[in-house]
PLY file of the C-alpha trace (Angstrom):
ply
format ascii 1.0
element vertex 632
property float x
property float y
property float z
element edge 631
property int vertex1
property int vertex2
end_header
117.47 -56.77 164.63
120.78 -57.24 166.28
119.13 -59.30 168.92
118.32 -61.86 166.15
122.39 -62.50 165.87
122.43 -63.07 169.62
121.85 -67.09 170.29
118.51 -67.04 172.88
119.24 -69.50 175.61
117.09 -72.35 174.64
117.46 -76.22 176.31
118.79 -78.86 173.62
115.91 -81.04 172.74
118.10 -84.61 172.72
115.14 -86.91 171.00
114.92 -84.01 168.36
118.73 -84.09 167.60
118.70 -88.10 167.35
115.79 -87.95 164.84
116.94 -85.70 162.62
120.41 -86.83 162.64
118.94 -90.52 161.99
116.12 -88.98 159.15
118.25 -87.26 157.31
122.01 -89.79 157.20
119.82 -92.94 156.87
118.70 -92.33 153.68
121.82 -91.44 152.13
122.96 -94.41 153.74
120.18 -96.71 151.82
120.78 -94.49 148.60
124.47 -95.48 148.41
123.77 -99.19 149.33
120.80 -99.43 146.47
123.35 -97.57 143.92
121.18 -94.82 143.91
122.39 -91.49 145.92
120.04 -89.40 144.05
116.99 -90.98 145.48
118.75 -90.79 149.18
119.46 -87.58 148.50
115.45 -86.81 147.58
114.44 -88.71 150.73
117.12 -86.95 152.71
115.01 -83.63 151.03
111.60 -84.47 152.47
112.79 -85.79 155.61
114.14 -82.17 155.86
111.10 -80.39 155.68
109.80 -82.68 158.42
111.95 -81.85 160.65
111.69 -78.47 160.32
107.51 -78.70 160.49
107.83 -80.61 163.74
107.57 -78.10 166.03
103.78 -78.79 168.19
103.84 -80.66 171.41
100.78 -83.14 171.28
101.45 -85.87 169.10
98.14 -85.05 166.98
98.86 -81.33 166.37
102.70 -82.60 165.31
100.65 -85.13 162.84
99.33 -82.36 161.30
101.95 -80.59 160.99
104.12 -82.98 159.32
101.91 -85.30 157.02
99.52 -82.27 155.96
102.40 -80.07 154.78
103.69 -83.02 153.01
101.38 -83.47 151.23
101.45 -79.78 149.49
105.14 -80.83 149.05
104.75 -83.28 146.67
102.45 -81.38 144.56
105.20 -78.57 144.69
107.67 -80.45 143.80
105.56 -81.87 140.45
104.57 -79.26 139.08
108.11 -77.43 139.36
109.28 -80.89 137.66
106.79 -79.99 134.74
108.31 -76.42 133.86
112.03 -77.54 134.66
113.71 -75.99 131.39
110.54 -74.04 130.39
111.80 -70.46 130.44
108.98 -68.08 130.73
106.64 -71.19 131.24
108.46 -71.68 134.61
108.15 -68.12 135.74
104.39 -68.13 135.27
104.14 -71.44 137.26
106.07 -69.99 139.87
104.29 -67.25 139.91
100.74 -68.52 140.47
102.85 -70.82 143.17
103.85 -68.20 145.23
100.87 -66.29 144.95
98.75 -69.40 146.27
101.05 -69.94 149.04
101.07 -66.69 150.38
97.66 -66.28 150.47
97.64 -70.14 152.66
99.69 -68.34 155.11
97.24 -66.11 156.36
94.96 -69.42 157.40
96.82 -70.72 160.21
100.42 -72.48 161.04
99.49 -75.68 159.05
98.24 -74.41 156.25
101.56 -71.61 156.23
103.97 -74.31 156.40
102.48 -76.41 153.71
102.31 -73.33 151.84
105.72 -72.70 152.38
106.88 -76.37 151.26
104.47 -75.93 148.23
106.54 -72.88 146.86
109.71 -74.44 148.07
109.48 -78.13 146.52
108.43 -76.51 143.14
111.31 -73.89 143.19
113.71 -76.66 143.59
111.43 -79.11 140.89
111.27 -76.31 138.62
115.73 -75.60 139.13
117.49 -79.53 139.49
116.61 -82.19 137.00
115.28 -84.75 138.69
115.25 -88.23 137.82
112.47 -90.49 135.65
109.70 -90.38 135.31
107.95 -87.75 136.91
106.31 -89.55 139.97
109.72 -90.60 141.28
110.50 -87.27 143.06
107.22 -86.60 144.73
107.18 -90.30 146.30
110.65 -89.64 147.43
109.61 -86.57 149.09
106.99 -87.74 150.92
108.39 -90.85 152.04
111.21 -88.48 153.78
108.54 -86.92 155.53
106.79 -90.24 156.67
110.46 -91.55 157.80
110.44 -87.98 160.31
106.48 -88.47 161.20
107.43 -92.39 161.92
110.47 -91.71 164.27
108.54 -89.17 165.97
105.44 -91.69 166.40
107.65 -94.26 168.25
108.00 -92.54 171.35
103.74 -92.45 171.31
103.62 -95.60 173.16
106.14 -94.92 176.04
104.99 -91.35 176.61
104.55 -91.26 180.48
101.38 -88.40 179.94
99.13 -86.58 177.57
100.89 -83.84 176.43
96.99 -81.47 176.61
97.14 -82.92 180.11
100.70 -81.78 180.67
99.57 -78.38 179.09
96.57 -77.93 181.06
98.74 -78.86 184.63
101.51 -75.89 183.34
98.56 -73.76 183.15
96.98 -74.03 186.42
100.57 -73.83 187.77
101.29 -70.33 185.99
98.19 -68.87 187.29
99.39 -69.93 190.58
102.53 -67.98 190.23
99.97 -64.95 188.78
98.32 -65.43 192.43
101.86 -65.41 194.41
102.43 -62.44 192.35
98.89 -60.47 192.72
100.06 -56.94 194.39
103.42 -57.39 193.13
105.67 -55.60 189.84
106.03 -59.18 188.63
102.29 -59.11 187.96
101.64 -57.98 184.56
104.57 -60.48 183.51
102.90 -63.42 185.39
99.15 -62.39 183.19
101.33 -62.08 180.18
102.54 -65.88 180.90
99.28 -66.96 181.52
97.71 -65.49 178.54
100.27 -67.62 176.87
99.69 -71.04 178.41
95.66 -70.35 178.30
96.08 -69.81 174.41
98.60 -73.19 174.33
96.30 -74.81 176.07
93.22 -74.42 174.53
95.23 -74.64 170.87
96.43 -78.25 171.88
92.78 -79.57 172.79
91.15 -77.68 169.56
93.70 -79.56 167.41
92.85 -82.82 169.41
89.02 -82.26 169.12
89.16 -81.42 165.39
89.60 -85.03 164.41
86.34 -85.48 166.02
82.95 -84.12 165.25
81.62 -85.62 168.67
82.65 -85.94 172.02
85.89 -87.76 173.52
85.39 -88.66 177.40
89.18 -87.97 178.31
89.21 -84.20 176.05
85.76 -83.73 177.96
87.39 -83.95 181.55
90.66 -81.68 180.33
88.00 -78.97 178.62
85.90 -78.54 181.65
89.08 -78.32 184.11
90.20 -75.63 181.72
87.40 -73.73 181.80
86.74 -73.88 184.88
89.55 -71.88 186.09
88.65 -68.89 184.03
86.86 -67.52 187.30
90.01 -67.88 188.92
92.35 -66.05 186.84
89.39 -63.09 186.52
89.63 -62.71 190.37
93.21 -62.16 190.20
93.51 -58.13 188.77
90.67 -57.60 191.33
93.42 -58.87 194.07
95.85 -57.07 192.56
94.13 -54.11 192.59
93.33 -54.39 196.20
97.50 -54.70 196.76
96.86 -56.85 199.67
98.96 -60.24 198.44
97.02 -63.28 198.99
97.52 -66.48 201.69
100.76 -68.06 200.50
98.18 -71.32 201.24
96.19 -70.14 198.04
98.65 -70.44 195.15
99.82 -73.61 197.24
96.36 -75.07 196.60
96.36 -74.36 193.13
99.76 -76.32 192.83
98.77 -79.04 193.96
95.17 -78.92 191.45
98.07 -78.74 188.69
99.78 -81.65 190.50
96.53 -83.75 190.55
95.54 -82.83 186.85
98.72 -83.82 185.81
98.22 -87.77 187.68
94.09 -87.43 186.51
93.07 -87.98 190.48
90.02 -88.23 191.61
88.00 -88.44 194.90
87.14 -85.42 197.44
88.85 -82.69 197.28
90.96 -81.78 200.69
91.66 -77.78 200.64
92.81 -75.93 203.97
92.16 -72.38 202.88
92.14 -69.53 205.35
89.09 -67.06 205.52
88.52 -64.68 202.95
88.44 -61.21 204.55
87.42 -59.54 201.59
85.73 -59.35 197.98
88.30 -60.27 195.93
89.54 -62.83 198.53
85.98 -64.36 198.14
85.88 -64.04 194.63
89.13 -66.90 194.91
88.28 -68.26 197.61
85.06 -69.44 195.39
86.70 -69.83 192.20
89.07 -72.20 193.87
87.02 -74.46 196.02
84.50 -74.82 192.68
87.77 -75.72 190.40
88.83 -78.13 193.05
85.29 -80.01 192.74
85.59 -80.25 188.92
89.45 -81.04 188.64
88.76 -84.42 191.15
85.37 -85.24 189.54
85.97 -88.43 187.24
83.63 -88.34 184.61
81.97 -84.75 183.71
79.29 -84.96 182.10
79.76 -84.38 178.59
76.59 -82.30 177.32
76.93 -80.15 180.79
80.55 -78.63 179.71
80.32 -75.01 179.30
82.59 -75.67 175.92
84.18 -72.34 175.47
85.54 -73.42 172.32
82.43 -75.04 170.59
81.97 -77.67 168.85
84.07 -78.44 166.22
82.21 -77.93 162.57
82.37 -80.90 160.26
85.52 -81.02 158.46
84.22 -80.02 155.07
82.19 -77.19 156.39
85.49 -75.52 157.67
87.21 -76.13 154.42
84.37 -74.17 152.51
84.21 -71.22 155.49
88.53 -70.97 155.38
88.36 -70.88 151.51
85.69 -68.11 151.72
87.45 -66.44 154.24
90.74 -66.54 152.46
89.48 -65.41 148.94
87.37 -62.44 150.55
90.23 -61.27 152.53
92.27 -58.39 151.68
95.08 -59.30 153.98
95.50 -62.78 151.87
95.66 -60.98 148.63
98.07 -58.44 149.77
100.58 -61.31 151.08
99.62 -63.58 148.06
100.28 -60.58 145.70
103.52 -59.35 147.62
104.91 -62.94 147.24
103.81 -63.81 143.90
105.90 -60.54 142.66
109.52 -61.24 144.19
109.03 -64.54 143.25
107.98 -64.35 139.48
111.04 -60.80 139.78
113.24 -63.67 140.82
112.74 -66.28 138.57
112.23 -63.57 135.36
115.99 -62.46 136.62
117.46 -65.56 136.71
116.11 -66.11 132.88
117.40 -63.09 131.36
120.44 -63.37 133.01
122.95 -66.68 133.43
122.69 -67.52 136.94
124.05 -71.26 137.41
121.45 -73.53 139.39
119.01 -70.43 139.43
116.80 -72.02 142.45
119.00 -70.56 144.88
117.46 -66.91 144.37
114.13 -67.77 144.67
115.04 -70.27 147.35
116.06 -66.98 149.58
113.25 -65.11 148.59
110.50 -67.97 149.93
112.50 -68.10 153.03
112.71 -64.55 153.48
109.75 -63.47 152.59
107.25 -65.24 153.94
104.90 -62.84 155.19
103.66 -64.47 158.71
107.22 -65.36 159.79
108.03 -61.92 161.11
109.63 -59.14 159.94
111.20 -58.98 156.46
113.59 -56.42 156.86
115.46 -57.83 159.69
114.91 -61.47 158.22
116.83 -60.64 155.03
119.84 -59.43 156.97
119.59 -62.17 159.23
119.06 -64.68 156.01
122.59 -63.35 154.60
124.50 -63.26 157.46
123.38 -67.02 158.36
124.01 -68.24 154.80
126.89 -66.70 154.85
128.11 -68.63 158.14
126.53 -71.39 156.88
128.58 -71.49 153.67
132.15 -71.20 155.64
130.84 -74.41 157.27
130.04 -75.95 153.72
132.89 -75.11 152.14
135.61 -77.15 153.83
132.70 -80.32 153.66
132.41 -79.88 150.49
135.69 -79.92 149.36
136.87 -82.34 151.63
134.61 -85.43 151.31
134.10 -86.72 148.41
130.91 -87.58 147.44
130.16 -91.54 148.94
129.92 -93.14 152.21
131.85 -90.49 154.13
128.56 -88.12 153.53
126.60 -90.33 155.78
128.30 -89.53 158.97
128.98 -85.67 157.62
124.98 -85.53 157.68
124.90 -86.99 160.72
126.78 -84.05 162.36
125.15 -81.55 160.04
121.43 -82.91 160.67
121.67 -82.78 164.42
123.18 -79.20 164.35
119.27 -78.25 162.88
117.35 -78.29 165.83
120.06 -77.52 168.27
120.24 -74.21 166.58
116.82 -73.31 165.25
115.50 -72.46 168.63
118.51 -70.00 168.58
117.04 -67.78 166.57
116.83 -67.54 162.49
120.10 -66.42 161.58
121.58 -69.92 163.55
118.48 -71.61 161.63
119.51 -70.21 158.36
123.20 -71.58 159.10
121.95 -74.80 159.85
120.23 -75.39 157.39
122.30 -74.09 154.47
124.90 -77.00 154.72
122.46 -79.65 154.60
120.95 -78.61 151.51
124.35 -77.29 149.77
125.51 -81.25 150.90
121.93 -82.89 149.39
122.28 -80.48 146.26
125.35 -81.88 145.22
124.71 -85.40 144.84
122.10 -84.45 142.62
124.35 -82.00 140.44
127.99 -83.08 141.66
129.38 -78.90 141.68
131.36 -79.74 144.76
132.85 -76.75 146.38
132.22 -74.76 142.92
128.25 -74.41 144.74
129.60 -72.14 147.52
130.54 -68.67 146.03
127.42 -68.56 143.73
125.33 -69.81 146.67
126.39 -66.65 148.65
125.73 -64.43 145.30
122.42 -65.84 144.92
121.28 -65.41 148.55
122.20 -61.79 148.01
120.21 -61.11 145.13
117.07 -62.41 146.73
117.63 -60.52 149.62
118.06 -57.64 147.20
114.73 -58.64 145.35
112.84 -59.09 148.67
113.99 -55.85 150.40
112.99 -53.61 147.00
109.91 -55.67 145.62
108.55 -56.84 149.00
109.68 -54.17 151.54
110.18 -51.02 150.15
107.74 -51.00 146.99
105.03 -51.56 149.89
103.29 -48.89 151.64
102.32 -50.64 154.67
105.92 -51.93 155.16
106.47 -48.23 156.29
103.56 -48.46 158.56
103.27 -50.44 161.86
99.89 -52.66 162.39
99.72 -52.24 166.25
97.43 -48.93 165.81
94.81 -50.24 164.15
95.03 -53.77 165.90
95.16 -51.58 169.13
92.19 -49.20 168.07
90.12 -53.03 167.83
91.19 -54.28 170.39
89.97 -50.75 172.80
86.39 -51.67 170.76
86.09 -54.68 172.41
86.92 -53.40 175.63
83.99 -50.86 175.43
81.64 -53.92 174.13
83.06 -55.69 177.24
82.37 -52.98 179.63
78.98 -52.52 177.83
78.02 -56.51 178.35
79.67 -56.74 181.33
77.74 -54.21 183.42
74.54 -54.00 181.23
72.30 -55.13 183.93
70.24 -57.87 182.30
71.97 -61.13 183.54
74.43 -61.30 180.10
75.53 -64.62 179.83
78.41 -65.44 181.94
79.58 -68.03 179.59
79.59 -65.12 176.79
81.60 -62.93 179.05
84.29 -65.61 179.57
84.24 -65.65 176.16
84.66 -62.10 175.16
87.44 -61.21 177.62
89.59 -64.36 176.19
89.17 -62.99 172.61
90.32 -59.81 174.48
93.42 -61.04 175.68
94.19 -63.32 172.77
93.65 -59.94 170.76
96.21 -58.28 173.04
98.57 -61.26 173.12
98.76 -60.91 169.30
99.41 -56.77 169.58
102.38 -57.68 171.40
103.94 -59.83 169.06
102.97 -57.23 166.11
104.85 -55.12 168.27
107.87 -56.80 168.74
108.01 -57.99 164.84
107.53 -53.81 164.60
110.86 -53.23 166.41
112.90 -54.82 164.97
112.03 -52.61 161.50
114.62 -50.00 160.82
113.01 -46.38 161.47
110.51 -44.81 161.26
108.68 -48.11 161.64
110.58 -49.31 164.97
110.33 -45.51 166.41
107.09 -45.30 166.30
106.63 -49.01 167.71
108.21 -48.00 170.81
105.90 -45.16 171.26
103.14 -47.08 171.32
104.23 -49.44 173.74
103.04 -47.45 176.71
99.81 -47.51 175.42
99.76 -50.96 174.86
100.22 -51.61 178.60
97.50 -49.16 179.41
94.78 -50.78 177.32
95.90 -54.60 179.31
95.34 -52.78 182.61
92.09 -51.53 181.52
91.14 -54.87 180.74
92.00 -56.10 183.90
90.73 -53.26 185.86
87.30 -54.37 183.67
87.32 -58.10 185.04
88.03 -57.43 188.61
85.07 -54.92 188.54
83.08 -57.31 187.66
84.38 -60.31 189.87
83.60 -57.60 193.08
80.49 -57.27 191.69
79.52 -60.75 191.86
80.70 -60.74 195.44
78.74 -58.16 196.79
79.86 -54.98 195.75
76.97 -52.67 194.29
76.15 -52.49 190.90
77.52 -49.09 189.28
75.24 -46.89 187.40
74.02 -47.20 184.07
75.05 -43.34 183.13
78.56 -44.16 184.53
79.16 -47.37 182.59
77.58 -45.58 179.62
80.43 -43.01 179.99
83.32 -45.02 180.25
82.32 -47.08 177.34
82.11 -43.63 175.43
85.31 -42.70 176.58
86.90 -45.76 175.16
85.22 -45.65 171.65
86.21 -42.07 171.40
89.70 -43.67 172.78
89.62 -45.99 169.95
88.69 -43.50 167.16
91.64 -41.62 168.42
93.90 -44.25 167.62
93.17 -45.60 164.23
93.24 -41.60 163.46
96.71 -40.74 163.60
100.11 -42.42 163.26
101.38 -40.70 166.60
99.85 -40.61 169.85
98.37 -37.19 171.02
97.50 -36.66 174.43
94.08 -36.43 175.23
93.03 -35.44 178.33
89.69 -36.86 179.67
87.56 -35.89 182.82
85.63 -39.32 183.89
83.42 -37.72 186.26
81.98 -40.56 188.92
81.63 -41.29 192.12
85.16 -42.32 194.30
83.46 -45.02 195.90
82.43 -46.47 192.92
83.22 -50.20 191.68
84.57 -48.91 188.20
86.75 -45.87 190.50
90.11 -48.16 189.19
88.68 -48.37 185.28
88.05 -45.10 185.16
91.40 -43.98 186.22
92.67 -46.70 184.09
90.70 -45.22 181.13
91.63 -41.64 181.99
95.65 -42.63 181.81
95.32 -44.41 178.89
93.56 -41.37 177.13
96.90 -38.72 178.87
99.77 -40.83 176.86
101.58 -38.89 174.80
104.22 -39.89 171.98
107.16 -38.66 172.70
107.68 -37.73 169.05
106.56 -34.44 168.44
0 1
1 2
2 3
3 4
4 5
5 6
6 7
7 8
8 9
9 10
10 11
11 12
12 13
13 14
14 15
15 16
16 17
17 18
18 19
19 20
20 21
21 22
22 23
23 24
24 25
25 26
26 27
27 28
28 29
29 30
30 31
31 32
32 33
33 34
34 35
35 36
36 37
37 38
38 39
39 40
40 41
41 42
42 43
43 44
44 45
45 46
46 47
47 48
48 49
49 50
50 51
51 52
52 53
53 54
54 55
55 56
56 57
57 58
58 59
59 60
60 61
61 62
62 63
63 64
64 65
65 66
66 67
67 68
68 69
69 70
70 71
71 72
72 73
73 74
74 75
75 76
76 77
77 78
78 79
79 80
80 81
81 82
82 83
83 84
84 85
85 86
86 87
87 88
88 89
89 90
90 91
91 92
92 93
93 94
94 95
95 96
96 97
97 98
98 99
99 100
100 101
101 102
102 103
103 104
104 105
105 106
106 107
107 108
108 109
109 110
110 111
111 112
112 113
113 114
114 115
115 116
116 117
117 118
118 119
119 120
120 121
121 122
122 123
123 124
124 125
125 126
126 127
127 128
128 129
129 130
130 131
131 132
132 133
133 134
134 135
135 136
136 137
137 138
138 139
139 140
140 141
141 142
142 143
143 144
144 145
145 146
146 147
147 148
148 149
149 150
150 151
151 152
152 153
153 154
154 155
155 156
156 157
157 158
158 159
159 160
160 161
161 162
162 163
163 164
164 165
165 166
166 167
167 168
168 169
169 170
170 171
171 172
172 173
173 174
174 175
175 176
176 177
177 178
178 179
179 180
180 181
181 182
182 183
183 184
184 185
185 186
186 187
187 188
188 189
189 190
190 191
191 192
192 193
193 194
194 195
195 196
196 197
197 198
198 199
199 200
200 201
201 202
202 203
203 204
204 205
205 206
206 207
207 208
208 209
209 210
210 211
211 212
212 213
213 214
214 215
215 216
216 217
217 218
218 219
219 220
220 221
221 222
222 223
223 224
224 225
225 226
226 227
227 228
228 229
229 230
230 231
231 232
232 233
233 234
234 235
235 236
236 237
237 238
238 239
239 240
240 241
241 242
242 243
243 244
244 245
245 246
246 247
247 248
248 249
249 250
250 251
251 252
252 253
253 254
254 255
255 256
256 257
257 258
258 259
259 260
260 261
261 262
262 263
263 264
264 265
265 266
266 267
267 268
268 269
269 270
270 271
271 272
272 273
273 274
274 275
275 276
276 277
277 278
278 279
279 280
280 281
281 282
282 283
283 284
284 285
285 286
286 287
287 288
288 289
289 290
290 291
291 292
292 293
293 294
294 295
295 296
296 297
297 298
298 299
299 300
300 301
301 302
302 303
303 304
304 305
305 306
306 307
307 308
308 309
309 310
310 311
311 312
312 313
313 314
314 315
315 316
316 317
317 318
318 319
319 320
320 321
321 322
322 323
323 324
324 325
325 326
326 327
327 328
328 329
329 330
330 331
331 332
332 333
333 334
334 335
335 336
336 337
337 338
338 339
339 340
340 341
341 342
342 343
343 344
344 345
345 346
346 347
347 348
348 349
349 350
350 351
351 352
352 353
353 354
354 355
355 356
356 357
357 358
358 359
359 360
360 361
361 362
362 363
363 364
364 365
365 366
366 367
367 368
368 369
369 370
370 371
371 372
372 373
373 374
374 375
375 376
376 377
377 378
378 379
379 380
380 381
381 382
382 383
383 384
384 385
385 386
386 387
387 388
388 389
389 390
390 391
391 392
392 393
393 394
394 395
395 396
396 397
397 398
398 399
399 400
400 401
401 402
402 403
403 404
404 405
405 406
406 407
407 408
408 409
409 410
410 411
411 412
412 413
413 414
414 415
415 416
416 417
417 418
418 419
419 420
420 421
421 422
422 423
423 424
424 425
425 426
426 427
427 428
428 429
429 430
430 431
431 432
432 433
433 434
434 435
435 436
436 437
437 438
438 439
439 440
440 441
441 442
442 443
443 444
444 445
445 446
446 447
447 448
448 449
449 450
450 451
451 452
452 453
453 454
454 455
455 456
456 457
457 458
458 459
459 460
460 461
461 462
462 463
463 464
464 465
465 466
466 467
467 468
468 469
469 470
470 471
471 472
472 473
473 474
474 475
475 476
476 477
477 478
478 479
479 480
480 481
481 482
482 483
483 484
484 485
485 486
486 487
487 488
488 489
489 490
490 491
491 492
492 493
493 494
494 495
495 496
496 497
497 498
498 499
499 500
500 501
501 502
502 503
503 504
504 505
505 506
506 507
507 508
508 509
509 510
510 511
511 512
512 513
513 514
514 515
515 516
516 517
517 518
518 519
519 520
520 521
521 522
522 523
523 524
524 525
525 526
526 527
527 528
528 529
529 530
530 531
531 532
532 533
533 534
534 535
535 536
536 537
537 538
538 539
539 540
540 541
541 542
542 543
543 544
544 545
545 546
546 547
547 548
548 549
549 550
550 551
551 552
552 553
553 554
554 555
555 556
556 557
557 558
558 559
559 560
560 561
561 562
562 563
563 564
564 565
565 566
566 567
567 568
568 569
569 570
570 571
571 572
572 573
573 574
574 575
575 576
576 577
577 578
578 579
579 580
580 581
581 582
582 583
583 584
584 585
585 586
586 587
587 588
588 589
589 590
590 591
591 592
592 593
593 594
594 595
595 596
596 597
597 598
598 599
599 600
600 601
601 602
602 603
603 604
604 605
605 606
606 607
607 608
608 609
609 610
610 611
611 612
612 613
613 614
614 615
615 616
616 617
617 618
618 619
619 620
620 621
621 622
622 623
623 624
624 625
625 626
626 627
627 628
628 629
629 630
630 631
């Protein structure tokens, strides 16, 4: 947690400063002209939640995730302006709101943060009058978030290169630095990194494909040099196992692939590769020269791409199998539920007892509690120490300019401050953004500096309301995920070893397939783990006892792919018996896990032969089963 107060050293994003600077001051600007701050100040709102949506790299993905959210926005934002003054009415509403909107978090990153403005807009709907009639506030709000989604458009037509392109190149050129560091203790960093941009990548041309239930030539050619470097990175544990580096001529070649993806060249392919001396250095040596051929061929053909994503369903199929999904899913409920209750706990609170301009409380607890943002223990503490920074910056701006023109260049300042300091970490967010809306709430209720003090009181009652309703009350808040996400993920392993050495020609496409779930399964243990540490104990104890294991069950995985890129190259197929016994040694391995909240050592014997191709799995297998917790 107290590495959330330490700034992470993140480049400033210059376009992203000028647009939200411009977003948010040039509709106060046109509000005071027109006679009519409130309706700036609404604008200024939406244009707010745009900014903070715009956070994808490819121009359609950041389309999404702007407009879509938007949308849920506005329909916040009404029906809070419906119950505004109801009471108990309002506190129902609410209620249903939040439960809805937690639930929409579990779907994916659009769908959370247009949950998130859904339960935000009507907070704020259901707290400030807003002005006549009831349409006005809702087209203000949107139009705040075209103003963002416009400003960010006009750089579309000068962009020097695709951004999937761009991700694609940064891909090949992290599994070149994954080759340079085969053999090395920079390796397991270098897979983690490549896990990463494999994931981006593939994200980014998903999000592009989804607007299309056919084929586009351009996402054809970028799919197919994507997937056809999966061989490539599956050689490299296999190298790395060997501990013999590689050529420095290999990861040289595979620089200059990223270079050529990057410029879309075509023509013959010129490689100078030395011999392979080796397996493994065959296994490259293949993958490369056949990921050369595709990456320079102009036009692949599109119904002979091995499409490891598949074809995108029509769009109102995948609304009817996410709503399925989402209303038959425990893990929905429980969020929906958790939210729902500090929410309607807020709101019921506020009623009962005189809180002036209410909204703030519940404001905190949608902020803080939003289930997929991370941890809410650490997130409340870092939510009150940001407000309160952010409210010694209001203060003086608040009583200092009056409310007129001199707010426009005040927002100015304030607005670019919001992205220069979100990617420093939530607590910098949280001060950021508090300002801005303390600044936009008072020219629709004129408090002036009178907003500060109860600001801070509010933020610490929903932090109070979040950390009892939504942290404590909850059993699994005193339990960490990664055991059970682990004991999965081992699962798959043993269905990988299973398909992967089964000896009836499995599918090769279908292996590709299952050891990219794998990793993205891993990937996603590691960030349950690090959300787990930063939980005050027992939670964060025991999430640093599993971490050993954690590594252990990656290096089995690898160990896994590079016995199966030697086999391809010539290396003897093991026995049936063996790979039968390792895969029982992992399910038991598994069982093991999601039985117990500490580790216990168990220690295996994998008998086999030394010579064997699965001689580094099964040692792999046979550490993984002798960690021990170091809690008794």
């Amino acid at each position: 947690m107290l590495n959330g107060l330490l700034p992470q050293p993140t480049p400033i994003h210059r376009a992203a400063v000028l647009r939200a600077s411009v977003a948010l001051a040039a509709p106060l600007a046109v509000g005071f002209a027109a006679d009519r701050p409130a309706y700036g100040a609404l604008v200024s709102m939406g244009a707010l939640s745009g900014v903070i949506g715009d956070t994808a790299d490819a121009y359609r993905m950041r389309i999404l995730n702007i407009a879509v959210p938007q949308l849920f926005g506005a329909l916040g934002i009404m029906l809070g302006t419906f119950v505004f003054g109801t009471g108990w009415a309002a506190v129902a509403v609410l209620t249903l709101v939040g439960l809805v909107s937690g639930m929409m978090s579990t779907i994916g990153a659009v769908a959370s943060v247009s949950g998130l403005l859904l339960l935000l807009n009507a907070v704020v709907g259901a707290g400030l009058p807003m002005p006549d009639p009831w349409w006005v506030a809702p087209l203000l709000l949107t139009l705040g978030g075209l103003v963002v989604l416009v400003l960010t458009l006009l750089s579309w037509p000068f962009r020097g290169k695709l951004p999937e392109r761009v991700a694609v190149a940064d891909t090949y050129r992290s599994i070149a630095d994954l080759l340079t560091a085969a053999a090395t203790p920079e390796y397991e960093q270098q897979r983690q990194a490549v896990t990463q941009s494999l994931n981006t990548s593939y994200d980014l041309i998903l999000a592009r494909r989804a607007r299309y239930h056919g084929r586009s030539a351009p996402m054809v050619r970028l799919l197919s040099q994507l997937n056809v470097v999966i061989p490539l990175v599956e050689a490299a544990p296999a190298v790395h196992l060997r501990r013999h580096p590689l050529p420095a001529e290999i990861p040289a070649a595979v620089r200059e692939l990223a270079d050529d993806v990057e410029r879309s060249r075509t023509g013959e392919p010129e490689l100078r590769l030395p011999e392979p001396d080796s397996p493994e250095a065959r296994a490259v040596d293949s993958a490369l020269r056949h990921t050369a051929t595709v990456v320079h061929k102009a036009d692949p053909d599109p119904y002979n791409v091995d499409d490891r994503l598949g074809r995108p369903a029509a769009l109102g199929v995948r609304i009817r199998r996410t709503t399925r999904s989402v209303l038959l899913s425990s893990t929905s409920w429980r969020y929906g539920l958790r939210l729902a209750l500090c929410i309607g706990l807020a709101q019921a609170l506020t009623s009962l007892i005189p809180v002036p301009r209410s909204y703030w409380v519940a404001l905190t607890v949608t902020f803080v509690l939003k289930p997929d943002f991370g941890s809410v223990f650490s997130r409340a503490v870092l939510r009150a120490v940001g407000t309160a920074a952010g409210l010694v910056i209001a203060a003086p701006v608040l009583s200092a300019v009056p409310i007129g023109w001199w707010d426009v260049p005040v927002m100015v300042v304030l607005a670019a401050l919001i992205p220069v300091l979100t990617a420093k970490g939530y607590a910098f967010q949280t001060a950021a953004i508090t300002p801005v809306i303390l600044l936009l709430s008072d020219l629709l209720n004129h408090e002036g500096v009178g907003l500060v003090w109860p600001r801070f009181l509010d933020s610490l009652i929903g932090c109070g309301i979040v950390l009892i309703a939504g942290y404590l009350l909850w059993p699994e808040s005193w339990h960490t995920r990664i055991g059970s996400r682990l004991a999965d993920a081992v699962t798959d392993i043993a269905d990988y070893v299973a398909c992967g050495f089964d000896g009836h020609g499995t599918d090769q496409a279908e292996r590709v397939r299952a050891r990219r779930r794998l990793y993205r399964d891993l990937s996603s243990v590691r960030s349950e783990f690090q959300r787990a540490l930063t939980e005050p104990p027992p939670v964060g104890t025991r999430a640093a006892a599993w971490w050993p294991l954690v590594v252990a069950v990656e290096r089995i995985v690898d160990a896994t792919t590079a016995a199966r890129v030697r086999v391809n190259h010539g290396v003897p197929e093991p026995s049936p018996d063996e790979v039968s016994g390792i895969e029982r040694q992992l399910r038991e391995l598994a069982d093991g896990i999601r039985s117990s909240e500490v580790l216990v050592e168990v220690r295996a014997e994998l008998p086999g032969d030394e010579d064997s191709v699965l001689e580094p799995l099964r040692q792999e297998v046979a550490a993984a089963r002798a960690i021990a917790s170091p809690q008794p």
